[in-house]
Backbone as CSV, one residue per row, in Angstrom:
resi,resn,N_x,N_y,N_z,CA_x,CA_y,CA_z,C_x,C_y,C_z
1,UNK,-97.426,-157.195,84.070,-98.378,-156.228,84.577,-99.783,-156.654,84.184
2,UNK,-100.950,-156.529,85.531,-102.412,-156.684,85.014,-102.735,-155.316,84.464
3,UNK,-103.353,-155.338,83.816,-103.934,-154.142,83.412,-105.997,-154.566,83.192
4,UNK,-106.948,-154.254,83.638,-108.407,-155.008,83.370,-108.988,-154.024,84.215
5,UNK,-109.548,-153.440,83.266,-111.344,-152.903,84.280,-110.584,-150.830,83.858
6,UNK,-111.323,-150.180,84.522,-111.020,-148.943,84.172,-110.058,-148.341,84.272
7,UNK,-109.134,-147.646,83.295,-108.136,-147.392,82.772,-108.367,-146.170,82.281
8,UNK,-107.406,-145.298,82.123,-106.881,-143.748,81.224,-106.437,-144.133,79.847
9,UNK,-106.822,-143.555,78.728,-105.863,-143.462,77.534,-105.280,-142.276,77.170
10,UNK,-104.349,-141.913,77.127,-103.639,-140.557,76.815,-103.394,-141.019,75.311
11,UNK,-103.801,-139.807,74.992,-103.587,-139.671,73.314,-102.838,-138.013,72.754
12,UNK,-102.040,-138.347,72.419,-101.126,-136.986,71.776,-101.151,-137.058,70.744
13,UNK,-101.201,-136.016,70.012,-101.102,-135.953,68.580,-100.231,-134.846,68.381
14,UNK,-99.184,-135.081,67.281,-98.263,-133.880,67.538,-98.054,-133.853,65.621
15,UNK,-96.856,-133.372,65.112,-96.665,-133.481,63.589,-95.710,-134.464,63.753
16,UNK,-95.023,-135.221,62.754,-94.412,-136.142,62.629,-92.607,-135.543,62.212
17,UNK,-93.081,-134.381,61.843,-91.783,-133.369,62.359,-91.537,-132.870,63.074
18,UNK,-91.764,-133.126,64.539,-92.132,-132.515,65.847,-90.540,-133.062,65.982
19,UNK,-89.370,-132.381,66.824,-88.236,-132.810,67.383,-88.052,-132.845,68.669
20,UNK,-87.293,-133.453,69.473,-86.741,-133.267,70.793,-85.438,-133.433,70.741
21,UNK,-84.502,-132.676,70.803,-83.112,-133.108,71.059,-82.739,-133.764,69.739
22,UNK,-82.754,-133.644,68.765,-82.824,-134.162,67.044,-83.658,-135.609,67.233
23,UNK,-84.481,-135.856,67.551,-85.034,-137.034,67.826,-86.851,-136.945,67.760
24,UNK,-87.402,-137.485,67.308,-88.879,-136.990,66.777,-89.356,-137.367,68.499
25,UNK,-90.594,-136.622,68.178,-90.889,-136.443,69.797,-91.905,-137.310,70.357
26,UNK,-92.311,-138.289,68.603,-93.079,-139.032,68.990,-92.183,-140.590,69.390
27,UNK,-90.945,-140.439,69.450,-90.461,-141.552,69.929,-89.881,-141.482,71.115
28,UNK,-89.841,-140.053,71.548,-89.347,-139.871,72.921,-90.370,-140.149,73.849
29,UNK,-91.577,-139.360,73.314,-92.626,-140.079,74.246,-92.655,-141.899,74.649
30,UNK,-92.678,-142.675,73.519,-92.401,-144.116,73.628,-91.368,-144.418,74.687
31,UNK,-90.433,-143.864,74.341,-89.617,-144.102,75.553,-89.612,-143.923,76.641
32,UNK,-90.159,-142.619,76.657,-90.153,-141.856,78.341,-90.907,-143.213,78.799
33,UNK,-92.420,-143.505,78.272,-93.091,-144.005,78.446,-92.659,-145.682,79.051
34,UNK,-92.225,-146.324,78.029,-91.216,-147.128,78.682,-90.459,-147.309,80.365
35,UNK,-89.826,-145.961,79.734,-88.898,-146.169,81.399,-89.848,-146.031,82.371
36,UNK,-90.807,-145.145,82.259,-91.928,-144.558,83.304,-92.572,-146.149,83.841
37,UNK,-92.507,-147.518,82.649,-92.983,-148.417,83.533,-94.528,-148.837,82.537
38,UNK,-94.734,-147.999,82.263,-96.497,-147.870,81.677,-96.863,-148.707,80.877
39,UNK,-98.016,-149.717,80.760,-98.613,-150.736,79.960,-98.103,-150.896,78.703
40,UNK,-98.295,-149.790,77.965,-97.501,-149.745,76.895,-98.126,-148.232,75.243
41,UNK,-97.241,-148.357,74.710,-97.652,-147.245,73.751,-97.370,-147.452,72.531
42,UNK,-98.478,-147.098,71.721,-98.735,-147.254,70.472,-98.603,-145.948,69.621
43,UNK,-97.765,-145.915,67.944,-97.443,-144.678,67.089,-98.645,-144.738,65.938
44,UNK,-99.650,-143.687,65.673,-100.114,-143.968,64.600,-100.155,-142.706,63.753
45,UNK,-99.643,-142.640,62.470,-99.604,-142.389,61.087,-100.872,-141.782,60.407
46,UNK,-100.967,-140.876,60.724,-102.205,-140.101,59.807,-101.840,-140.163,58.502
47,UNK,-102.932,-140.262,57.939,-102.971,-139.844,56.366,-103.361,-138.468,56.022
48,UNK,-103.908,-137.854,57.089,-104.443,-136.536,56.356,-105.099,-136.018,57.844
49,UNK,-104.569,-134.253,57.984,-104.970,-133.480,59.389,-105.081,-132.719,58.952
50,UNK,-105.027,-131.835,60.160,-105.064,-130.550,60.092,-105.632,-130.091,61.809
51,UNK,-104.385,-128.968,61.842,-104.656,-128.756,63.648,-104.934,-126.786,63.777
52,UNK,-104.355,-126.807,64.950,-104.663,-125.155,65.275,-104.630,-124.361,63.798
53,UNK,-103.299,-124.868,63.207,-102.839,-123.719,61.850,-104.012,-123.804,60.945
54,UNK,-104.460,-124.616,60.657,-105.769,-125.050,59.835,-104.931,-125.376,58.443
55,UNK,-104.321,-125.780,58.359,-103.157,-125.907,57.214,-103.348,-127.817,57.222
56,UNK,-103.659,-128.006,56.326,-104.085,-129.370,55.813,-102.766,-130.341,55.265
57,UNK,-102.450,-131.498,56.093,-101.204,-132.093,55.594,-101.953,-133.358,54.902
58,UNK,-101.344,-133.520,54.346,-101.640,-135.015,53.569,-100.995,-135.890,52.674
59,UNK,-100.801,-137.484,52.382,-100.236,-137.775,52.118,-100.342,-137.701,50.293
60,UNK,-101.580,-137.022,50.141,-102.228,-136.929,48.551,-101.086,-135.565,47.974
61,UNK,-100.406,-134.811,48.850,-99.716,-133.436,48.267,-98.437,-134.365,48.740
62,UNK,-97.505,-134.091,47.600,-95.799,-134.233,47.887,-95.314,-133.543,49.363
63,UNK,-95.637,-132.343,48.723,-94.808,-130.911,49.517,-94.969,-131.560,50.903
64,UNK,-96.296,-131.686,51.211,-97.007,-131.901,52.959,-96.916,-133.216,53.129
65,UNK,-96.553,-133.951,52.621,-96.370,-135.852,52.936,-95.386,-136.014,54.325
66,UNK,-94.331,-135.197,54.216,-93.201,-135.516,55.239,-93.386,-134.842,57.092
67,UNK,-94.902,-133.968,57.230,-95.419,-133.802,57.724,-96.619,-133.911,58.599
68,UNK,-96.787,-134.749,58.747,-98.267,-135.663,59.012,-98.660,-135.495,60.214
69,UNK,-100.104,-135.992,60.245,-99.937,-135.945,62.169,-99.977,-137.578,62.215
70,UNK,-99.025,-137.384,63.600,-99.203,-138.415,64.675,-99.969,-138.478,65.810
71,UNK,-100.049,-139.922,66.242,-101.182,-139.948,67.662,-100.258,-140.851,68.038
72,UNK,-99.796,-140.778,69.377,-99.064,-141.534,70.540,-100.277,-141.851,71.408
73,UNK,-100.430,-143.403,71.502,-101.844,-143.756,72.527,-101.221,-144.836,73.670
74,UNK,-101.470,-144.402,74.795,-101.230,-145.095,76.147,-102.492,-145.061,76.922
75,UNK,-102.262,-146.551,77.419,-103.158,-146.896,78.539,-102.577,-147.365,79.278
76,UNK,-103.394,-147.017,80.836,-102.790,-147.583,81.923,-103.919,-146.590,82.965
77,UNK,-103.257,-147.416,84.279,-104.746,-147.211,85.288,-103.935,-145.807,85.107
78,UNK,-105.345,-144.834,85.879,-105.735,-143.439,86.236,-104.459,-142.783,86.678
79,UNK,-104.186,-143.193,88.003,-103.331,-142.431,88.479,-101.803,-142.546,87.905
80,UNK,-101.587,-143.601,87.349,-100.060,-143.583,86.774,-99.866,-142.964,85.485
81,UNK,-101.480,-142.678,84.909,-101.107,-141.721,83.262,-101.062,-140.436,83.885
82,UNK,-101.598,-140.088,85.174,-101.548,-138.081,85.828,-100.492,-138.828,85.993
83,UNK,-99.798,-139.278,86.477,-97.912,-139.215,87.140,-97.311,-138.802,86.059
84,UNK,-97.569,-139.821,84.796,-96.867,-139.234,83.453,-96.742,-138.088,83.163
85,UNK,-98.060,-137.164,82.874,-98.410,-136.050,82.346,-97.031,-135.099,82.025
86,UNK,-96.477,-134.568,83.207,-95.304,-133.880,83.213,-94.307,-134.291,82.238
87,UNK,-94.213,-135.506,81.806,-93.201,-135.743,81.596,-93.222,-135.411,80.002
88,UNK,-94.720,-135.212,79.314,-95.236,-134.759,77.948,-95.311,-133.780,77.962
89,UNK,-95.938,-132.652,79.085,-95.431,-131.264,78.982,-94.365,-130.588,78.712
90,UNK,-93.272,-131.136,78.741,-91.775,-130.902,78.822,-91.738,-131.155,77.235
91,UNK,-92.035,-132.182,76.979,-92.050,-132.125,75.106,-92.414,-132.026,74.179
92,UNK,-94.142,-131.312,74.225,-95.282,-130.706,73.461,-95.137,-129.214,73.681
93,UNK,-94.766,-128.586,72.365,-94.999,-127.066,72.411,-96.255,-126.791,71.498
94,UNK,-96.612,-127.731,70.359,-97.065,-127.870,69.174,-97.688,-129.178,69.562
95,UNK,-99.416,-129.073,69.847,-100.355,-130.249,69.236,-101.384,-130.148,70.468
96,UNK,-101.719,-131.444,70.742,-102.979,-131.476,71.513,-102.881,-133.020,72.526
97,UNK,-103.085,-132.874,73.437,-103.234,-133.724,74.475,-104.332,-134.313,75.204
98,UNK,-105.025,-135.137,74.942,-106.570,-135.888,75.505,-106.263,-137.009,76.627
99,UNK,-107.050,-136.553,77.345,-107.548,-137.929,78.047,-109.227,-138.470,78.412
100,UNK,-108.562,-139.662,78.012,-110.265,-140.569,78.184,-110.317,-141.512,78.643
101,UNK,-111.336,-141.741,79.554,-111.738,-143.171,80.401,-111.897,-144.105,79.903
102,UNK,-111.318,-145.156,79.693,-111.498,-146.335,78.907,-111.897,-147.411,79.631
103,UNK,-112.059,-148.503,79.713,-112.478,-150.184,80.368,-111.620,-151.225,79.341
104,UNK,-110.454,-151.407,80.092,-109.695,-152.525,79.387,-110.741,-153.865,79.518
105,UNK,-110.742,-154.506,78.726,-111.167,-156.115,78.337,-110.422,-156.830,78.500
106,UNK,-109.180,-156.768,77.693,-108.319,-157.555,77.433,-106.923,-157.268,77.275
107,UNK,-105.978,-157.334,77.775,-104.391,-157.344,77.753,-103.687,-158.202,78.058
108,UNK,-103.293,-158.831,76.918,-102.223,-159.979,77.040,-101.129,-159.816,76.030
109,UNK,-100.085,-160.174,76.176,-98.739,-160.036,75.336,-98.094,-161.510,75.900
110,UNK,-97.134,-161.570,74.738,-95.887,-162.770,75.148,-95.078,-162.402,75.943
111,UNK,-94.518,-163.119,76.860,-93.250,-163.172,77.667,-92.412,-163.162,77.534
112,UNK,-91.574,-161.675,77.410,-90.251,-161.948,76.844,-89.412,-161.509,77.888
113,UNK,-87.787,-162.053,77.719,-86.749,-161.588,78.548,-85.676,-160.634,77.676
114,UNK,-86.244,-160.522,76.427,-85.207,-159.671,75.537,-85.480,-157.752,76.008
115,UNK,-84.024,-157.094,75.946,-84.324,-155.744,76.063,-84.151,-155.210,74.963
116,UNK,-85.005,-154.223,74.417,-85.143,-153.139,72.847,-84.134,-152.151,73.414
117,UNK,-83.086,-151.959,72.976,-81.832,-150.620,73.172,-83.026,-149.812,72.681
118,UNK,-82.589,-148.556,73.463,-83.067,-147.124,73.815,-82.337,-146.439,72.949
């Protein structure tokens, strides 16, 4: 896939105890994402939030460590991240959902023929 010139980034941020089906919801997104076809998606690991509840997680308190926020970030042209959308509504009850116009530069990866089991 090309991916170059103006692009969508969808960014979710959810808790890192967020579930779907016993399965964290930030990996279902990865997947959906996957099958959906899409450039590709990235998991990142907060050290320290705090959302609607105003309740502060962090990795500095024991208790709140196993709770964190996450950000799920995808890019890909315009119209194929609105195709997605639905498919994150269905698995966000809890967090926040952005989108922003980005300008890819650069996307390149290796060529592989191996498949990652689902």
């Amino acid at each position: 896939m090309t991916l170059q010139g103006p692009a969508l980034r969808l960014t979710v941020l959810v808790r890192e105890s967020d579930q779907w089906h016993h399965r964290p919801v930030y990996t279902e997104i990865v997947h959906r994402a996957h099958r959906f076809g899409l450039a590709g998606a990235s998991v990142f690991r907060g050290v320290e939030g705090y959302g609607k509840s105003s309740l502060i997680h962090t990795t500095r308190l024991l208790s709140l460590s196993e709770d964190l926020p996450v950000s799920i970030v995808i890019v890909d042209a315009d119209d194929r991240i609105r195709a997605f959308l639905p498919q994150i509504d269905e698995l966000i009850t809890e967090g926040l959902v952005m989108l922003d116009p980005v300008d890819v530069v650069k996307y390149v990866g290796a060529v592989t023929t191996e498949h990652q089991p689902s």
